[in-house]
C-alpha positions as CSV (number, residue, x, y, z in Angstrom):
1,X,0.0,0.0,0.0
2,X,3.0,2.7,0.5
3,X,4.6,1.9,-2.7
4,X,1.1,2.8,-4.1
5,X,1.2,5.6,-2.6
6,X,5.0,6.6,-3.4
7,X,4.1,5.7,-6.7
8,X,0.9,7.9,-6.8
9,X,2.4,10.8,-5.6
10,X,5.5,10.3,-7.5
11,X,2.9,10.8,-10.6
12,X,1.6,14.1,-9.2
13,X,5.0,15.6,-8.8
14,X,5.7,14.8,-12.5
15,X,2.4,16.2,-13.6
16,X,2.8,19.3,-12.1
17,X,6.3,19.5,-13.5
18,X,4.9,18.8,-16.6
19,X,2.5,20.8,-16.3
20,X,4.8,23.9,-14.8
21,X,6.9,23.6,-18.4
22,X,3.9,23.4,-20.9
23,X,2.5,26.9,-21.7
24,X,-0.8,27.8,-23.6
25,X,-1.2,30.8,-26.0
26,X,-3.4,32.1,-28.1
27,X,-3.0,35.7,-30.3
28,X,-4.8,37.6,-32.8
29,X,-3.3,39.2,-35.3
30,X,-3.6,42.1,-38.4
31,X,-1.0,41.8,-41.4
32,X,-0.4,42.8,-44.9
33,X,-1.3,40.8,-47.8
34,X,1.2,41.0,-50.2
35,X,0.5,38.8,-53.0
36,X,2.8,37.5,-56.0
37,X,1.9,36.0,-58.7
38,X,3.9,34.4,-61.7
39,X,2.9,33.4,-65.1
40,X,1.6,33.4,-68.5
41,X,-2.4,33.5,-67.8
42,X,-3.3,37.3,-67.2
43,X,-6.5,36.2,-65.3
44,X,-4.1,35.3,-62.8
45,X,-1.6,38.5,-62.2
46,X,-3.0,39.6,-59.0
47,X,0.2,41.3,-57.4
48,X,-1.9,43.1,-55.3
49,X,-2.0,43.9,-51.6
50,X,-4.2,44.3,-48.8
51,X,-4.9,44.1,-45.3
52,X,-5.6,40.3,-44.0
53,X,-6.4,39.1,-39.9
54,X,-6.6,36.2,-38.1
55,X,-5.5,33.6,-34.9
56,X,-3.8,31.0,-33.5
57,X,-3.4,29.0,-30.2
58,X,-0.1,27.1,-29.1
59,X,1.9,25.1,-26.3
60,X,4.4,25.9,-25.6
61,X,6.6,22.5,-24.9
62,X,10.0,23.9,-24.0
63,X,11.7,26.9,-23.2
64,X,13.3,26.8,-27.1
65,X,10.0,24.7,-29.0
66,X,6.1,25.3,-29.7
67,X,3.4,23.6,-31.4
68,X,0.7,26.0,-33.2
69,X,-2.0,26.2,-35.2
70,X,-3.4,29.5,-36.9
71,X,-5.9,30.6,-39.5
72,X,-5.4,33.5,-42.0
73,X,-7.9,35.3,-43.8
74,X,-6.2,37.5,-46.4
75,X,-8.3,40.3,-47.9
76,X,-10.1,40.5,-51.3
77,X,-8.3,41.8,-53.7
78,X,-9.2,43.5,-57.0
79,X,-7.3,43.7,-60.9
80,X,-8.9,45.3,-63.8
81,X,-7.4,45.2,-67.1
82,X,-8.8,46.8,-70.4
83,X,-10.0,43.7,-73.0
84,X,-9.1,46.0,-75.8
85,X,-5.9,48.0,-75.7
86,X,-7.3,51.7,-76.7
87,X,-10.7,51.3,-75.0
88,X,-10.9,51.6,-71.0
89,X,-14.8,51.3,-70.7
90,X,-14.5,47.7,-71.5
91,X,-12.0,45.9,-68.8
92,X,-11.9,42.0,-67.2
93,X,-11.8,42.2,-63.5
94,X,-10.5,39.5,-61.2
95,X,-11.0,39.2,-57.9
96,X,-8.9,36.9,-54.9
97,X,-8.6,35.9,-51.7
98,X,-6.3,33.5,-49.9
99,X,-7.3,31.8,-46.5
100,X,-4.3,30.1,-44.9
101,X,-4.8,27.1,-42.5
102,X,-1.5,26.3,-41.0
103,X,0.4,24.1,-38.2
104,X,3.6,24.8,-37.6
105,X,6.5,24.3,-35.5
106,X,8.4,27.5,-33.1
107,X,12.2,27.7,-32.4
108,X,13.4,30.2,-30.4
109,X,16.7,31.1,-30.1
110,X,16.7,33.4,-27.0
111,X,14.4,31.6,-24.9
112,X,15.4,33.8,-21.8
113,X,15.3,37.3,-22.7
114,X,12.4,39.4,-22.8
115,X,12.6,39.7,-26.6
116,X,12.9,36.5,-28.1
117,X,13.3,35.9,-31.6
118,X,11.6,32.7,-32.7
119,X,11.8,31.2,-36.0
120,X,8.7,29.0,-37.5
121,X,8.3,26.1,-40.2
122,X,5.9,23.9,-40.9
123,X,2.8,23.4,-44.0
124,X,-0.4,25.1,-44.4
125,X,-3.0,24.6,-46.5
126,X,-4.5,27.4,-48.5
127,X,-8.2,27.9,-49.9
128,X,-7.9,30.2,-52.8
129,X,-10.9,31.5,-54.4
130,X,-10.4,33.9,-58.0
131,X,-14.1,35.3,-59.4
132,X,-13.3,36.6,-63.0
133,X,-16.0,38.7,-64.6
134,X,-16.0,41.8,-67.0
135,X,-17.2,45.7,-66.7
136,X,-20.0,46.0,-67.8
137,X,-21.0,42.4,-67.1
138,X,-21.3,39.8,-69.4
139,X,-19.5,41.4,-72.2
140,X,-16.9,38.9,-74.1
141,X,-15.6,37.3,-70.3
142,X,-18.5,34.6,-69.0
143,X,-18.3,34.8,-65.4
144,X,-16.7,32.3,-63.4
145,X,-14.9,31.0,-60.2
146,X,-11.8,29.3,-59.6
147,X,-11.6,27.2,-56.5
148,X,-8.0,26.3,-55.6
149,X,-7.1,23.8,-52.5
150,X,-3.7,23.9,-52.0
151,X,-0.7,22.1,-49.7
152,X,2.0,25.7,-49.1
153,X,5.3,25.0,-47.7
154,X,5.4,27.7,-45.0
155,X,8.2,30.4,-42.8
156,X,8.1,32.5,-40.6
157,X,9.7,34.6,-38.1
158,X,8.5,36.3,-35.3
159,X,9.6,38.6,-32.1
160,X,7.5,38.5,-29.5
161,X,8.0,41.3,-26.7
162,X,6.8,40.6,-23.8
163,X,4.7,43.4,-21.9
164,X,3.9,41.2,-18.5
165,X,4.4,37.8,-17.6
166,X,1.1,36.7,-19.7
167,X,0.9,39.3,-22.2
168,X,3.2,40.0,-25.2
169,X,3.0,42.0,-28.6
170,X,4.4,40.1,-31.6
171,X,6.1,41.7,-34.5
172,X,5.7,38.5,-37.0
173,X,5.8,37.6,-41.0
174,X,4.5,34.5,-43.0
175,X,5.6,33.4,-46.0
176,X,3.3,30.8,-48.0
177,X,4.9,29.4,-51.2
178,X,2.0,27.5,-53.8
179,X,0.8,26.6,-57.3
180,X,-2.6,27.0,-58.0
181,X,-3.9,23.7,-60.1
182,X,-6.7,25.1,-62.4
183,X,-4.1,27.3,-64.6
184,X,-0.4,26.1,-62.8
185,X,0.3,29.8,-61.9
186,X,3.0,29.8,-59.1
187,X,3.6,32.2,-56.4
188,X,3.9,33.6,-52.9
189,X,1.9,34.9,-50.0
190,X,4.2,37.4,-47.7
191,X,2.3,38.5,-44.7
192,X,4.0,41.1,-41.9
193,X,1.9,41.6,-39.4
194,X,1.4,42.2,-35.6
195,X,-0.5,39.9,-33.2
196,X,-1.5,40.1,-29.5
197,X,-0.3,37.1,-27.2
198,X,-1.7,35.6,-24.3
199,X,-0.6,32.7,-22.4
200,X,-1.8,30.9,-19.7
């Protein structure tokens, strides 16, 4: 019976330690949308930007590593282009927006400071929707929707400061690299932003 309950209490000390090391966050965040596209279809050339938002919640496992998930909205974004080269009152427009589901993995490489520099990897998957349409409507473009679902390797860096032991303020940038399968056009999501931390 006292081996029990060595054995028992031996299993509450290292579940409080466990416990004491394992942090929760969760942030909200406001960024740029800077998108990059590359390619021969001009429906596609949307290097546009605009402002995005989103979240996330982590653990923190360790004082260097965390786990995280976050979702991105990126804004809508619109490109007009004349469909005949002298004649403005006719133009295609096309209009995007990237949403960014991600998990990701954290390194930091100043764990103890106040500021600490943390440097993220990990894959996200993007839903990428393009309506294409003409002004005034219907005239020579048939309107339609592209639907893209999309694996995006994915980096980031981040600095969070922290403004009290559960708060912090979090300079941060995403980078998503993809290829959209309906007309192979390549390119890149870069996101700076600023989020607000809590952790538990």
């Amino acid at each position: 019976m006292r081996k029990i309950s060595w054995l028992a209490l031996l299993l509450l000390m290292l579940g409080d330690s466990a416990q004491a090391q394992t942090r929760l966050f969760v942030s909200g965040d406001v960024f740029a949308d800077h998108k990059r596209f590359s390619g021969n279809s001009t429906e596609s050339t949307l290097d546009v930007t605009r402002a995005g938002g989103g979240g996330g919640v982590g653990v923190q496992v360790s004082d260097r590593w965390d786990v995280r998930g976050e979702v991105n909205f990126g804004g809508t974004t619109t490109v007009t282009q004349p469909l005949l080269p002298t004649i403005t009152a006719f133009q295609s427009r096309t209009r995007n927006r990237i949403t960014a589901y991600s998990a990701l993995v954290g390194y930091s490489l100043a764990p103890t400071s106040a500021v600490r520099l943390t440097v993220l990897g990990g894959i996200s998957f993007l839903h990428v929707k393009t309506d294409i349409d003409s002004i005034p409507a219907g005239l020579l473009v048939v309107p339609h929707t592209n639907i893209d679902n999309v694996a995006s390797p994915t980096v980031g860096v981040e600095v969070p400061v922290m403004l009290g032991s559960h708060v912090a303020v979090v300079p941060a940038l995403r980078v998503h690299a993809f290829v959209l399968r309906t007309d192979d056009t390549n390119g890149f999501a870069i996101r700076p932003g600023v989020a607000v931390r809590w952790m538990r």
